[in-house]
LOMARBA-451194 format. One record per residue (C-alpha): residue in three letters; x, y, z; chain; residue number from 1. Coordinates in pm, 1 decimal. Layout:
REM residues N
<r Ala, X X, Y Y, Z Z, c A, k NUM>
...
//
This chain:
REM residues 249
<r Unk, X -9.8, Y 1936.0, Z 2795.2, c A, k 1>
<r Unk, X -135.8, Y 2025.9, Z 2441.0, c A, k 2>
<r Unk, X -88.8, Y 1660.2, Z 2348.4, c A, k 3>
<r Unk, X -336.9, Y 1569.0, Z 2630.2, c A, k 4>
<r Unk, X -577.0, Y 1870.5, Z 2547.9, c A, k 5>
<r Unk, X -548.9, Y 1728.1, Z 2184.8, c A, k 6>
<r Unk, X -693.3, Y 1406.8, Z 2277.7, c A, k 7>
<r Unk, X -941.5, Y 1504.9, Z 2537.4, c A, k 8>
<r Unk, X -1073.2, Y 1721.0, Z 2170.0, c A, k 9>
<r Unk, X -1047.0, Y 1401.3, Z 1970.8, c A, k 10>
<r Unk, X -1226.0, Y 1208.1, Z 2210.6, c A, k 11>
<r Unk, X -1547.3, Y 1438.4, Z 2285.4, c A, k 12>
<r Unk, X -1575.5, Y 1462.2, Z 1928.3, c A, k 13>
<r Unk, X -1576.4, Y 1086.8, Z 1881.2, c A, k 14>
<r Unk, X -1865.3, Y 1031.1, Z 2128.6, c A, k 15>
<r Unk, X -2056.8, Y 1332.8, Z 1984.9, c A, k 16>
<r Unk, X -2000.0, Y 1159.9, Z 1659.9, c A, k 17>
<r Unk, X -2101.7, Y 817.8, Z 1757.0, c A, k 18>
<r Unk, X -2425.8, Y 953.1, Z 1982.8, c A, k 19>
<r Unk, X -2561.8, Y 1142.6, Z 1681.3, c A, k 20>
<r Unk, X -2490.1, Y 828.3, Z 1432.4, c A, k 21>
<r Unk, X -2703.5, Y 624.9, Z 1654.1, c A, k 22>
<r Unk, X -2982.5, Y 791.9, Z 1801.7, c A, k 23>
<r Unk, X -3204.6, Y 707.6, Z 1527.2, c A, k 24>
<r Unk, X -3218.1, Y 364.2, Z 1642.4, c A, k 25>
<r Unk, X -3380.7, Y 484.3, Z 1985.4, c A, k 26>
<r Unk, X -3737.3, Y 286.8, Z 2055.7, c A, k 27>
<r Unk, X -3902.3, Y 447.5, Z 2350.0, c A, k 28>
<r Unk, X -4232.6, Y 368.4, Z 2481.3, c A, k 29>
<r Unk, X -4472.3, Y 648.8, Z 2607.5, c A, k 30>
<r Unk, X -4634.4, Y 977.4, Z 2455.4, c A, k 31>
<r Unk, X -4755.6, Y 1321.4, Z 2610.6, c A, k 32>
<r Unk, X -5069.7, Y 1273.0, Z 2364.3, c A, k 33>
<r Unk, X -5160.0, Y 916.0, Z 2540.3, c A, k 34>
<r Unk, X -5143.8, Y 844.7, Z 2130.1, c A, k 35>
<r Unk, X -5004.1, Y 549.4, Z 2151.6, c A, k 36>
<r Unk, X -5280.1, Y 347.6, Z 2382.3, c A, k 37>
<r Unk, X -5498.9, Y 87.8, Z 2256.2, c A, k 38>
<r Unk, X -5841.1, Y 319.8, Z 2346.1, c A, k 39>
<r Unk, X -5722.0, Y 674.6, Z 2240.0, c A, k 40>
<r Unk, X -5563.1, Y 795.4, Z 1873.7, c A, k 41>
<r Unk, X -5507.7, Y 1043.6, Z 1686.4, c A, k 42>
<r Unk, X -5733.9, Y 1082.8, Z 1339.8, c A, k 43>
<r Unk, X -5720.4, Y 1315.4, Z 1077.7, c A, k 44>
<r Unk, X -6108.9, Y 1420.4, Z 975.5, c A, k 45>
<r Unk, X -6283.3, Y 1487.9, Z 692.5, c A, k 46>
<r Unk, X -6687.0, Y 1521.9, Z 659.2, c A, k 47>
<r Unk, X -6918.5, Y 1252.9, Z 528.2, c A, k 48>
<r Unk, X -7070.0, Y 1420.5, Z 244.6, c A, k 49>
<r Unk, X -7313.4, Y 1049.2, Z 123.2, c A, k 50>
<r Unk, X -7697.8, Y 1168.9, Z 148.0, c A, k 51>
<r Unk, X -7857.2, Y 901.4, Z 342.4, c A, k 52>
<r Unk, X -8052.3, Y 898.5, Z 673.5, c A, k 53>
<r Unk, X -7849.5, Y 969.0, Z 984.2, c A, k 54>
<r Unk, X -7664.0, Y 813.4, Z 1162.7, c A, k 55>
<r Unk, X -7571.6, Y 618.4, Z 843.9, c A, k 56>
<r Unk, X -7442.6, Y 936.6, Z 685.6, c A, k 57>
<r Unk, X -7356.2, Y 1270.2, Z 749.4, c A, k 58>
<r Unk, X -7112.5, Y 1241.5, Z 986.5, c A, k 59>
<r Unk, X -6736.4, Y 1240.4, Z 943.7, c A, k 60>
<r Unk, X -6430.2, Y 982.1, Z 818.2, c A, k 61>
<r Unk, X -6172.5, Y 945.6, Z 1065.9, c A, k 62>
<r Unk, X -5802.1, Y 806.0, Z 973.6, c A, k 63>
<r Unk, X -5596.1, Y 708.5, Z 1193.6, c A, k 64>
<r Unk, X -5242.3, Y 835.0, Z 1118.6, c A, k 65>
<r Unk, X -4903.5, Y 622.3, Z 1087.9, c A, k 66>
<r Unk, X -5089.9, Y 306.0, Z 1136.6, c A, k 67>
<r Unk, X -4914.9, Y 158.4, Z 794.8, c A, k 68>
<r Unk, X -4533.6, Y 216.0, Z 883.2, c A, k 69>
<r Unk, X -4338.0, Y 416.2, Z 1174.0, c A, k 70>
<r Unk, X -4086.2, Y 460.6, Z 852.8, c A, k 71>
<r Unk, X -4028.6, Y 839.7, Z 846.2, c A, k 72>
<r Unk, X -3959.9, Y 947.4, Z 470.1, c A, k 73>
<r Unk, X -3684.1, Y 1142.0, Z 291.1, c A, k 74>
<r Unk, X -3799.1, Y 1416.4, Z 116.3, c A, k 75>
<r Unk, X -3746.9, Y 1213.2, Z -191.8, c A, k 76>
<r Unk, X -3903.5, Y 933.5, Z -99.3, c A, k 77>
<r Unk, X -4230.9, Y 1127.1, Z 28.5, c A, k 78>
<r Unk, X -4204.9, Y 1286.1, Z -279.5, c A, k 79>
<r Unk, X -4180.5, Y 955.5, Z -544.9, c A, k 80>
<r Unk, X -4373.7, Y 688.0, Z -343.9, c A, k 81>
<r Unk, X -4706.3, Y 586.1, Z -269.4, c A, k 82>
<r Unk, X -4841.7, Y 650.4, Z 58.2, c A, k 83>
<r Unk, X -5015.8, Y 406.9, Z 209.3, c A, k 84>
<r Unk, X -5268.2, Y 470.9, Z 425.5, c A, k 85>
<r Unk, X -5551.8, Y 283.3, Z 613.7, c A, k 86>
<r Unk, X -5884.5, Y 307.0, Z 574.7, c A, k 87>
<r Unk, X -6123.8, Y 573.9, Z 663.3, c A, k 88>
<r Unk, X -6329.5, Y 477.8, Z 1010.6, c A, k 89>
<r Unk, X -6716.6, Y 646.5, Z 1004.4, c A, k 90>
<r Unk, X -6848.6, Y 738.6, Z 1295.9, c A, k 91>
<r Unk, X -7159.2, Y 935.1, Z 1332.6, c A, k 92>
<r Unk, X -7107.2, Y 1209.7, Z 1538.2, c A, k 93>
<r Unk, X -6804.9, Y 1407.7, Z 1736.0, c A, k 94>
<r Unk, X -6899.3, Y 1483.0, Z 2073.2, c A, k 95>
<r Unk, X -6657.9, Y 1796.2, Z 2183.5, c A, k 96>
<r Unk, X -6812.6, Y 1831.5, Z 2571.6, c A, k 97>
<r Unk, X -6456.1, Y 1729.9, Z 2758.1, c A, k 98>
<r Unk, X -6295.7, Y 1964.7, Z 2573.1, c A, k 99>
<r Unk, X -6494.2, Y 2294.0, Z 2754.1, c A, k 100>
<r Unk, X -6526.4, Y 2479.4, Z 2379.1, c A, k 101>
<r Unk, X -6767.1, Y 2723.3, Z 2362.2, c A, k 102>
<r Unk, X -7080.2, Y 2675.4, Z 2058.3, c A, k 103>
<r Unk, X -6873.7, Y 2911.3, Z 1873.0, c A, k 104>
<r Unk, X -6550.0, Y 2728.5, Z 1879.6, c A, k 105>
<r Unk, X -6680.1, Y 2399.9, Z 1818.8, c A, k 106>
<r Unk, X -6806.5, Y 2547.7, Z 1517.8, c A, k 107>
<r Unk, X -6516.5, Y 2701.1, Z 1430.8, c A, k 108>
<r Unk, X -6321.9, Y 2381.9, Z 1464.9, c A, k 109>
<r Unk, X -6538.3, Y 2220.1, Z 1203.6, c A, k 110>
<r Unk, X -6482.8, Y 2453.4, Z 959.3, c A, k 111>
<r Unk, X -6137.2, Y 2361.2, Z 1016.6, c A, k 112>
<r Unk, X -6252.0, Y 2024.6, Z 946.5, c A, k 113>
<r Unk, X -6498.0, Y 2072.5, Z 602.1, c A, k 114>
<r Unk, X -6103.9, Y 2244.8, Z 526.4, c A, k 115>
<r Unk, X -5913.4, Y 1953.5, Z 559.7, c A, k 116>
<r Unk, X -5701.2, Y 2121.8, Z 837.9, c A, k 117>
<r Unk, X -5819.8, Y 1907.8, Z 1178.0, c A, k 118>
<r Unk, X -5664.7, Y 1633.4, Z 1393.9, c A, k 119>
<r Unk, X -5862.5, Y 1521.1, Z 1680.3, c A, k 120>
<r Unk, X -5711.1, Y 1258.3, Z 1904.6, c A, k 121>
<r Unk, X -6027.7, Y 1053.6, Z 2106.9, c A, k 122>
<r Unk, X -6181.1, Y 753.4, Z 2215.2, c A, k 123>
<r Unk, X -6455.8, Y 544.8, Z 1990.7, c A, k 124>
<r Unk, X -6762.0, Y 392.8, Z 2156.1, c A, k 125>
<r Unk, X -7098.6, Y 311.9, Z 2014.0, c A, k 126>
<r Unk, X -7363.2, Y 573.8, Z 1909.7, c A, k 127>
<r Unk, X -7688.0, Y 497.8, Z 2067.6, c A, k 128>
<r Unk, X -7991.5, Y 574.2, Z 1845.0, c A, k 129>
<r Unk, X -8338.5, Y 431.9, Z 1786.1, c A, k 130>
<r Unk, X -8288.0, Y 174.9, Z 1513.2, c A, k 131>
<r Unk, X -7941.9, Y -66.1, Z 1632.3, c A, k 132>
<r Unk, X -7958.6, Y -263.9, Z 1371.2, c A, k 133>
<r Unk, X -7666.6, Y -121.3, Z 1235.6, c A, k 134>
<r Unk, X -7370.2, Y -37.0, Z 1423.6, c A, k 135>
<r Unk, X -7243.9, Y 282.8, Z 1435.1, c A, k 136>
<r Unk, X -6987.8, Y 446.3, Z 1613.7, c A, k 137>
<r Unk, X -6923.4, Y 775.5, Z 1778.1, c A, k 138>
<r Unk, X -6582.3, Y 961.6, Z 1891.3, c A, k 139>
<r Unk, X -6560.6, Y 1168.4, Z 2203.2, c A, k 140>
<r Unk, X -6265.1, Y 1387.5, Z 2123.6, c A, k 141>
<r Unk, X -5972.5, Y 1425.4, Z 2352.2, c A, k 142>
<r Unk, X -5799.9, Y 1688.6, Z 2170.6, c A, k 143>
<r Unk, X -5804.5, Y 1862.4, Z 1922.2, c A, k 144>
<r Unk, X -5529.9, Y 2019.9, Z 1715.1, c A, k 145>
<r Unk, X -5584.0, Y 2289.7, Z 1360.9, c A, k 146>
<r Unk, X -5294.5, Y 2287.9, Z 1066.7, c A, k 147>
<r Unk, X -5141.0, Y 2654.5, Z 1015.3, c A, k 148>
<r Unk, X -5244.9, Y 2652.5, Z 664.3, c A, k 149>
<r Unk, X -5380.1, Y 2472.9, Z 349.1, c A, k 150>
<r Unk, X -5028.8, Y 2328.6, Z 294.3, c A, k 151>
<r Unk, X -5068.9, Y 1900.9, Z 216.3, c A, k 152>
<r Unk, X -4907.7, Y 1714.9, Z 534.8, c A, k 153>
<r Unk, X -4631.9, Y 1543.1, Z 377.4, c A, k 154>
<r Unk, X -4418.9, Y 1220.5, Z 572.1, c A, k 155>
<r Unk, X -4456.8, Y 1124.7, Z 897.6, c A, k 156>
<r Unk, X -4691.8, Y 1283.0, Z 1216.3, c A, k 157>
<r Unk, X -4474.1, Y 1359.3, Z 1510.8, c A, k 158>
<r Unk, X -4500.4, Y 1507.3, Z 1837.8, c A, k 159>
<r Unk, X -4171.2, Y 1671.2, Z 1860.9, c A, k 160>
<r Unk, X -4020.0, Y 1827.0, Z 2236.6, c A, k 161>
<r Unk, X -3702.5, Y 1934.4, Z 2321.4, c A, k 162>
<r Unk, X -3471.4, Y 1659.9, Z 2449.7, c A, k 163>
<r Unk, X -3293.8, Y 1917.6, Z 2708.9, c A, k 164>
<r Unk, X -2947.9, Y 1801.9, Z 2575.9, c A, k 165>
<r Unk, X -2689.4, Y 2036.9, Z 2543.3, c A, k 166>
<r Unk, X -2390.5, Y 1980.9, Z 2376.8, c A, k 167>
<r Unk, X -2046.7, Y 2184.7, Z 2322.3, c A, k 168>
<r Unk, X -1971.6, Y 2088.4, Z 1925.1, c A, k 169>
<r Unk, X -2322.0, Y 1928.8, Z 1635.2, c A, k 170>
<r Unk, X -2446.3, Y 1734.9, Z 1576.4, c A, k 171>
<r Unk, X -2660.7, Y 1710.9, Z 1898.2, c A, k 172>
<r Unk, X -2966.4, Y 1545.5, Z 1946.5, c A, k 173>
<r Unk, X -3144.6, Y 1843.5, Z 2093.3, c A, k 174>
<r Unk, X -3498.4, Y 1738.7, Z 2014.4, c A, k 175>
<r Unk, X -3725.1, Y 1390.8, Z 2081.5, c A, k 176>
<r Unk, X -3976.9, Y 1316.1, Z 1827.8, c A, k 177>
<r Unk, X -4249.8, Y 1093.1, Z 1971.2, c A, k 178>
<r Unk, X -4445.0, Y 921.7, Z 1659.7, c A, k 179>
<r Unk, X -4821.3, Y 963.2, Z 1720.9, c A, k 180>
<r Unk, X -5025.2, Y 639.6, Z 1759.6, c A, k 181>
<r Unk, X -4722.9, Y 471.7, Z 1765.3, c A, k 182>
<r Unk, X -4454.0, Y 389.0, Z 2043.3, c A, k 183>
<r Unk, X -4158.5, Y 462.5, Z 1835.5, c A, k 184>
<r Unk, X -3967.2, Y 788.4, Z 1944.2, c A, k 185>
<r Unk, X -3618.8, Y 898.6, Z 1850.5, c A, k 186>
<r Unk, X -3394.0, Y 1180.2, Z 1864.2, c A, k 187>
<r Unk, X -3264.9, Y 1376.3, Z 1643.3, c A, k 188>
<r Unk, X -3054.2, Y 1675.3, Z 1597.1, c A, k 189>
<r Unk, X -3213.1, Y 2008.6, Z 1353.2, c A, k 190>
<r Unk, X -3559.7, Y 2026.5, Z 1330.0, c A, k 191>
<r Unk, X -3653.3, Y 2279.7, Z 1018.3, c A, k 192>
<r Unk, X -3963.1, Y 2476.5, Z 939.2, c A, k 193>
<r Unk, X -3908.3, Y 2623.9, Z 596.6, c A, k 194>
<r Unk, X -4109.1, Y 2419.0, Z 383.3, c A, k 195>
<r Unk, X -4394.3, Y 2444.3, Z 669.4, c A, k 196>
<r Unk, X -4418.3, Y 2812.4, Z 517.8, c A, k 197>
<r Unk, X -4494.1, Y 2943.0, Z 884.4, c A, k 198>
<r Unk, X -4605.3, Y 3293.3, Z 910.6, c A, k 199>
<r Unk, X -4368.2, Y 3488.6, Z 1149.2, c A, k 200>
<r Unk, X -4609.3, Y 3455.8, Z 1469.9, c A, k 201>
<r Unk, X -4701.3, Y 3083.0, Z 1320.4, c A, k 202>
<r Unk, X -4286.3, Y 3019.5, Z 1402.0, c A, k 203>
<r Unk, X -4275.5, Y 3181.2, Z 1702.8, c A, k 204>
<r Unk, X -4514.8, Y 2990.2, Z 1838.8, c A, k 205>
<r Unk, X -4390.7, Y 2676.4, Z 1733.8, c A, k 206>
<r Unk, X -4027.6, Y 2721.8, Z 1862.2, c A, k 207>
<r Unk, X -4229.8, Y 2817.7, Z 2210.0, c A, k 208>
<r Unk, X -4397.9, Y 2470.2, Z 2206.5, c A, k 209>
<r Unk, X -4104.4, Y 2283.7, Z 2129.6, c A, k 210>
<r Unk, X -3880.1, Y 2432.2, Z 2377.6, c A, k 211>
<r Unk, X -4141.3, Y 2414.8, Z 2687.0, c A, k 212>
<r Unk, X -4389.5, Y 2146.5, Z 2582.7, c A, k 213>
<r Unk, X -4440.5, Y 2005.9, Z 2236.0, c A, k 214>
<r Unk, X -4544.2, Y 2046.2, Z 1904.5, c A, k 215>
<r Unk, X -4763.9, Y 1814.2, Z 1684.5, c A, k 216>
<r Unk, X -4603.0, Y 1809.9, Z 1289.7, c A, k 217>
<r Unk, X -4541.2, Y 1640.1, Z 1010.0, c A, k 218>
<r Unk, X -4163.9, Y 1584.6, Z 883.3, c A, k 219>
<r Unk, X -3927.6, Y 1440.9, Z 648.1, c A, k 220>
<r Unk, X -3590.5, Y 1334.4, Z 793.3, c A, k 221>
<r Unk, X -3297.2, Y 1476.1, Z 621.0, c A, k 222>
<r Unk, X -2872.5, Y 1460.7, Z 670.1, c A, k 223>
<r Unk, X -2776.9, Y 1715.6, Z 911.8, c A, k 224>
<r Unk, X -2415.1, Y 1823.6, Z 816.0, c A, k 225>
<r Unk, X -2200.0, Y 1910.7, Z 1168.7, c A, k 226>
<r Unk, X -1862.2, Y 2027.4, Z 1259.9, c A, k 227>
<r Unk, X -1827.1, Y 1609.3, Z 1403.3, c A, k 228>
<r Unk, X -2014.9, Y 1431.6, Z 1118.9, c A, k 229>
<r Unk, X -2342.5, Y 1414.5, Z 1039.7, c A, k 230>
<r Unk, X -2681.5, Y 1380.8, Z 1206.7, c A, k 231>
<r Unk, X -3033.3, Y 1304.0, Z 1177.9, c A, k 232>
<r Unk, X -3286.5, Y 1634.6, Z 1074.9, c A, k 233>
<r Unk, X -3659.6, Y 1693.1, Z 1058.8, c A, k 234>
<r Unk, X -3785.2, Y 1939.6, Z 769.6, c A, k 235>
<r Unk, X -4156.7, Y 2002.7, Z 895.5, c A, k 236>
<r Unk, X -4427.5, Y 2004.5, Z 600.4, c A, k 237>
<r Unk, X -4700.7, Y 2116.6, Z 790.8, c A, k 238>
<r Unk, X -4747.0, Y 2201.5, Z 1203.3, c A, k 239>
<r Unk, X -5055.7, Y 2168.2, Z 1414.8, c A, k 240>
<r Unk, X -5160.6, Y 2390.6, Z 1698.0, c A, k 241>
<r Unk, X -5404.3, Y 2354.3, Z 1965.3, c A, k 242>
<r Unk, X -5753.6, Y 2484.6, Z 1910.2, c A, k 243>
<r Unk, X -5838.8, Y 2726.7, Z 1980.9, c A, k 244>
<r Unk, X -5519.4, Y 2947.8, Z 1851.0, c A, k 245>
<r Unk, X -5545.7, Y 3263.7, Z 1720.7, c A, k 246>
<r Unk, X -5269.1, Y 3202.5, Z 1435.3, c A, k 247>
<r Unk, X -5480.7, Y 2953.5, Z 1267.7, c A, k 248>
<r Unk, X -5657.1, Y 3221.7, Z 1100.9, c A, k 249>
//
């Protein structure tokens, strides 16, 4: 009898072992954010400071993130290399009506943006004005998300859930990272907020959104060490919540 219990252990430890050694691999289509469409994205922001006549200037740069690699970086490798990212799109204007913000919030949200600290996720179309000569382009926002602090967003932009696995020994791939404007998703198995230097309510309400919806981050994977080998973790660098949120501030 405690020959057979010995290799029922052996074996559930094996398949752990051999589930958390290849769930990396995992290439799922599909995202909660729509990110990964042809029509809607996900753009960091930052204003258009050139002095010209509008619409030419004024407006805002919008960069689409991940579009260079769905590589996620080590620490190390965030760290020592080059990131590569594409080029800045103008468009004139924002147009925040779907979103049902008040005046106030909107301009709240753009100080968040003159701060470096927005993502919006939208839809570009033209921007009608007088004078077509030139084309120029317009986003109507279909989210929009605020960083919990001034923190750079180091490695890769994920939208990170639980994966509602449960498991009786680690590693376990309890979370799904979805890679915005991407359709590359994989699990993993400890996700990590130190570096993210979270305020206590800023943590709380980041476990909440993993565990019952999800949460929009940026990581570096690192080896997570387990009682049946090792797995894959996520150290988040910086986390964005939904505006309006009251621990942005």
């Amino acid at each position: 009898m405690k020959n057979i219990q010995r290799l029922i252990h052996v074996f559930v430890l094996s398949c752990a072992f051999l589930m958390a050694t290849n769930v990396w691999a995992q290439n799922n289509v599909g995202s909660s954010l729509e990110a990964g469409s042809i029509n809607t994205l996900v753009y960091s922001v930052a204003p258009d400071y050139r002095r010209c006549v509008f619409p030419l200037c004024g407006g805002y740069w919008l960069t689409p993130v991940n579009r260079v690699s769905t590589h996620v970086p080590s620490l190390d490798e965030a760290d020592a290399g080059v990131i590569i990212e594409p080029s800045p799109i103008y468009v004139a204007s924002i147009e925040f009506a779907k979103l049902g913000l008040s005046s106030a919030q909107i301009t709240e949200f753009k100080g968040l943006i003159g701060e470096g600290r927005a993502l919006v996720s939208g839809v570009l179309s033209d921007f009608e004005w007088a004078y077509n000569t030139f084309d120029v382009q317009m986003l109507t926002a279909t989210g929009v998300w605020g960083s919990a602090n001034n923190n750079a967003p180091v490695g890769s932009f994920l939208e990170v859930s639980s994966s509602g696995i449960v498991c009786i020994t680690t590693p376990c791939p309890y979370y799904n990272a979805q890679q915005i404007n991407t359709f590359y998703s994989f699990l993993f198995h400890e996700l990590n907020f130190d570096r993210a230097e979270l305020t206590s309510s800023q943590l709380l309400l980041a476990q909440s959104l993993v565990s019952k919806k999800s949460l929009i981050l940026t990581g570096t994977r690192f080896v997570s060490q387990g009682v049946a080998g090792n797995g894959v973790g996520i150290a988040a660098t910086q986390v964005f919540f939904p505006f309006p949120s009251k621990v942005l501030y």
